[in-house]
C-alpha positions as CSV (number, residue, x, y, z in Angstrom):
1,X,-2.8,-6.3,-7.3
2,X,-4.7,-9.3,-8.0
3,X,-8.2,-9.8,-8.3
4,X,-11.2,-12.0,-6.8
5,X,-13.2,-14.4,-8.8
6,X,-16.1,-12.2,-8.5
7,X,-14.4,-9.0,-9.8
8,X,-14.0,-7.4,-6.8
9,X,-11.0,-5.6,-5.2
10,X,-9.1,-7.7,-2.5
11,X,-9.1,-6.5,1.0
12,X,-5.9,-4.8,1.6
13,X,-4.5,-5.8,-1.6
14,X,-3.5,-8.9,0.1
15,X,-3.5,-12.5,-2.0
16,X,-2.9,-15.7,0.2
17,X,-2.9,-19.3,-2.0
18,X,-5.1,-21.6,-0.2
19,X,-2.1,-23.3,1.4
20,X,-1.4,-20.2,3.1
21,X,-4.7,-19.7,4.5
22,X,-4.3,-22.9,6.3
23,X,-1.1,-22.2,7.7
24,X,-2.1,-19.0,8.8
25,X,-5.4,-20.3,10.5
26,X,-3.7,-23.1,12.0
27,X,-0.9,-20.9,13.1
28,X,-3.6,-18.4,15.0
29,X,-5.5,-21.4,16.3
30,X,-2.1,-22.4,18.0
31,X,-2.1,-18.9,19.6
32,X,-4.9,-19.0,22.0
33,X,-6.8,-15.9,20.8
C-alpha cells in the first residue's frame, strides 16, 4: 500500500487523490448526515 508524507501507515490502506476527497466530501455533505 502506499504511504503518507510523514512515513506513516495509511488508515485502512486506503489512498484517495485530492480530487477524490472532494467528491467524496461533497457527496456526504449532499447526504444530510
Amino acid at each position: 500500500r502506499d504511504w503518507a508524507p510523514d512515513g506513516e501507515k495509511m488508515g485502512k490502506g486506503i489512498t484517495l487523490s485530492e480530487e477524490e476527497l472532494r467528491n467524496l466530501r461533497d457527496l456526504l455533505n449532499d447526504m444530510d448526515l
